[in-house]
C-alpha positions as a printed NumPy array, in Angstrom:
array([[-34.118,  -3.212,   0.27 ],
       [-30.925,  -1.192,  -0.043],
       [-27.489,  -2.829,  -0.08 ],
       [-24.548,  -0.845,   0.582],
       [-20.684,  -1.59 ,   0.227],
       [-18.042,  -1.493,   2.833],
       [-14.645,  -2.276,   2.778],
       [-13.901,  -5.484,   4.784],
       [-11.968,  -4.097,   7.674],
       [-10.372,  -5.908,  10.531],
       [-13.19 ,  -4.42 ,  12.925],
       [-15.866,  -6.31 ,  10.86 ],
       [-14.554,  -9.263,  11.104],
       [-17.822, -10.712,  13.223],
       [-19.934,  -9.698,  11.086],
       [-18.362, -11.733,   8.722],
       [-18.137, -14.714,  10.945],
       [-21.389, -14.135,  10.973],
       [-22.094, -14.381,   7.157],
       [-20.066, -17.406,   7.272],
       [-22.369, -19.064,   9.433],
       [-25.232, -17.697,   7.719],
       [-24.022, -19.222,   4.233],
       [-23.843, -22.721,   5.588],
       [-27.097, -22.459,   7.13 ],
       [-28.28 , -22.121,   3.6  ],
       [-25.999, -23.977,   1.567],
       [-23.864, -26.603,   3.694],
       [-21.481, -27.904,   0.771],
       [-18.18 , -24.962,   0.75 ],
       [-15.582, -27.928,   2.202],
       [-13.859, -25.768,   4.952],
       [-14.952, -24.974,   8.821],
       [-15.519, -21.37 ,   9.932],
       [-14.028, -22.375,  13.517],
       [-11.305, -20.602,  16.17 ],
       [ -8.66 , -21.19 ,  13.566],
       [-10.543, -19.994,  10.374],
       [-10.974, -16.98 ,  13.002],
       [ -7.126, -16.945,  14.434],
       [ -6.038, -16.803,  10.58 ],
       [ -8.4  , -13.985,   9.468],
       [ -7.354, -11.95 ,  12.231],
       [ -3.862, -12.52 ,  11.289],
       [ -4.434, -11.751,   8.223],
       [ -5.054,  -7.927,   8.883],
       [ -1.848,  -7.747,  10.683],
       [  0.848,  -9.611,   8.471],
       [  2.453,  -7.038,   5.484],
       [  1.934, -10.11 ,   3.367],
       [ -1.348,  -9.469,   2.5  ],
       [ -0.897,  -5.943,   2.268],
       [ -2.408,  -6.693,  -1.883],
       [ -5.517,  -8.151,  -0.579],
       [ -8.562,  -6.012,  -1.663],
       [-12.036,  -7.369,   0.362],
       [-15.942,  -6.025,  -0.063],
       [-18.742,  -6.77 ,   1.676],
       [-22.45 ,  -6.301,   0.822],
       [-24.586,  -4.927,   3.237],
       [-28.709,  -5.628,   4.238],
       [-30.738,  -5.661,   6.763],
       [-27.956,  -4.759,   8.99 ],
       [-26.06 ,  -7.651,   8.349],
       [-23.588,  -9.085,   5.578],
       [-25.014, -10.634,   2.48 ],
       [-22.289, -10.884,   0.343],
       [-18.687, -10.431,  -0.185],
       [-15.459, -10.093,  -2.512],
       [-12.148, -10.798,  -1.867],
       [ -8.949, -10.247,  -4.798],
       [ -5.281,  -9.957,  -4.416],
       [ -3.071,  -7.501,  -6.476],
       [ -0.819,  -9.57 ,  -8.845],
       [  2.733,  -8.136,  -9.659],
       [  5.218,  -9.533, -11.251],
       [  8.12 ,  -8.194, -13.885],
       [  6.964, -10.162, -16.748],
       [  5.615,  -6.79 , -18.641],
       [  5.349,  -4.419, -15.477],
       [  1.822,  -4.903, -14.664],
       [ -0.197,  -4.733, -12.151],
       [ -3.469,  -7.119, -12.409],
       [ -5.58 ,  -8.58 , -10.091],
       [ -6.866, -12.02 ,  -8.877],
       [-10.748, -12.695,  -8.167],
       [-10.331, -15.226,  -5.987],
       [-14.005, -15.188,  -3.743],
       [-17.39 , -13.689,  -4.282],
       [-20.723, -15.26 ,  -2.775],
       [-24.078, -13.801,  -1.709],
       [-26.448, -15.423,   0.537],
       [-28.811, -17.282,  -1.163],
       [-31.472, -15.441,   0.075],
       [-30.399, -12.575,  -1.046],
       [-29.029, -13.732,  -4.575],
       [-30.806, -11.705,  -7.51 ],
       [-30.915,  -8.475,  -6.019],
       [-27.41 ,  -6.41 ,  -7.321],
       [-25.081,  -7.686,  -4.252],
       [-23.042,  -9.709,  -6.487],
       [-22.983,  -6.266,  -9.473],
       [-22.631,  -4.147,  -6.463],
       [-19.682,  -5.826,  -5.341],
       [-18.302,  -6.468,  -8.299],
       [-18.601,  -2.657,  -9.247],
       [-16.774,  -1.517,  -5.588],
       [-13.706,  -3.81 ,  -6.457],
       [-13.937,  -2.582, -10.215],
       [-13.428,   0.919,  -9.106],
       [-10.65 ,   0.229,  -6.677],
       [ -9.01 ,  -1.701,  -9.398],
       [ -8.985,   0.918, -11.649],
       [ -8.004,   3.704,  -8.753],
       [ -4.723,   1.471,  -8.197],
       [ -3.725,   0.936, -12.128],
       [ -4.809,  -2.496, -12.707],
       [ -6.293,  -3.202, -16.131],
       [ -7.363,  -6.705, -15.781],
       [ -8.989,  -8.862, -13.255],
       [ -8.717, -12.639, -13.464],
       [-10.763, -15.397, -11.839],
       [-11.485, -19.138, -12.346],
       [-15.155, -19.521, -12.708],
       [-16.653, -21.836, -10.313],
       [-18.553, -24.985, -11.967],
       [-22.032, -24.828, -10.612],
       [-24.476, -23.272, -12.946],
       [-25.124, -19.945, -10.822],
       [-21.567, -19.049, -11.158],
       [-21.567, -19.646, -14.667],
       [-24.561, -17.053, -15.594],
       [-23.502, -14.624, -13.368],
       [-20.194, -14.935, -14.696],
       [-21.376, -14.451, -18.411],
       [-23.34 , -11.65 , -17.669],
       [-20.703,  -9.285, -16.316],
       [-19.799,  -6.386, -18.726],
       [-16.284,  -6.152, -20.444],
       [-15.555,  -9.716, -19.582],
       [-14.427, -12.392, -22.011],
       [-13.95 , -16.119, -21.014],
       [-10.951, -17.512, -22.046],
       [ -8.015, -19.693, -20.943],
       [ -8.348, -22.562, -19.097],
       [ -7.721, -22.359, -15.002],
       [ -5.54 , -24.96 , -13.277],
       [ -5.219, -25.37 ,  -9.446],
       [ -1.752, -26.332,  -8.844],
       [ -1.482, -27.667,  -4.534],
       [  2.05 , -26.707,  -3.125],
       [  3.179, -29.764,  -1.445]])
């Protein structure tokens, strides 16, 4: 089987619908509906200059999404930096084990690097996939803790 990578673009974003829908066919447990608003505020999305540091992947098989990536570009003035934010990547379970997740991770790697960024951060989900594939990535160290702080 050969996966490929493709930028998430606002022209694919039925295909990723469609992974969506194909994720919670598999696994129904991710807490949020993929309904006309979910839609209404990814299409949005492509059109507001607000998320102009939003960097999305998706992985490619069988003519359909398997997988995908999203990060955000973090600036601030604290030291001048740029860095990123990991804040989503999944793979169908079906398709889990086969390089989507490396693949993807290596596509938003190289765009990292092509924009200046010398660090990408993520919180590491709990559930025990996360943690090995987390752990296995090269150059990676865990430390820190994460917080998720709601804006009320």
């Amino acid at each position: 089987m050969e996966i490929h990578i493709e930028k998430y673009t606002k022209d694919k974003i039925q295909d990723v619908l469609q992974f969506e829908k194909d994720l919670r066919s598999e696994e129904d447990f991710w807490g949020w509906k993929i309904d006309d608003d979910y839609e209404l505020a990814v299409e949005n999305s492509f059109d507001d200059p607000s998320f102009k540091n939003a960097l999305s992947f998706l992985a490619y098989a069988d003519n359909k999404v398997i997988g995908r990536i999203d990060a955000s570009l973090i600036v601030t003035h604290f030291d001048g930096s740029i860095k990123a934010y990991l804040d989503w990547i999944c793979v169908l379970k079906s398709y889990r084990h086969l390089g989507a997740a490396q693949a993807l991770m290596k596509a938003l790697r190289n765009e990292l690097k092509q924009k200046g960024v010398d660090t990408l951060i993520g919180l590491i989900a709990s559930n025990k996939e996360a943690q090995s594939f987390y752990r296995s990535l090269e150059e990676s160290t865990i430390k820190d803790e994460g917080i998720w702080i709601d804006i009320k």
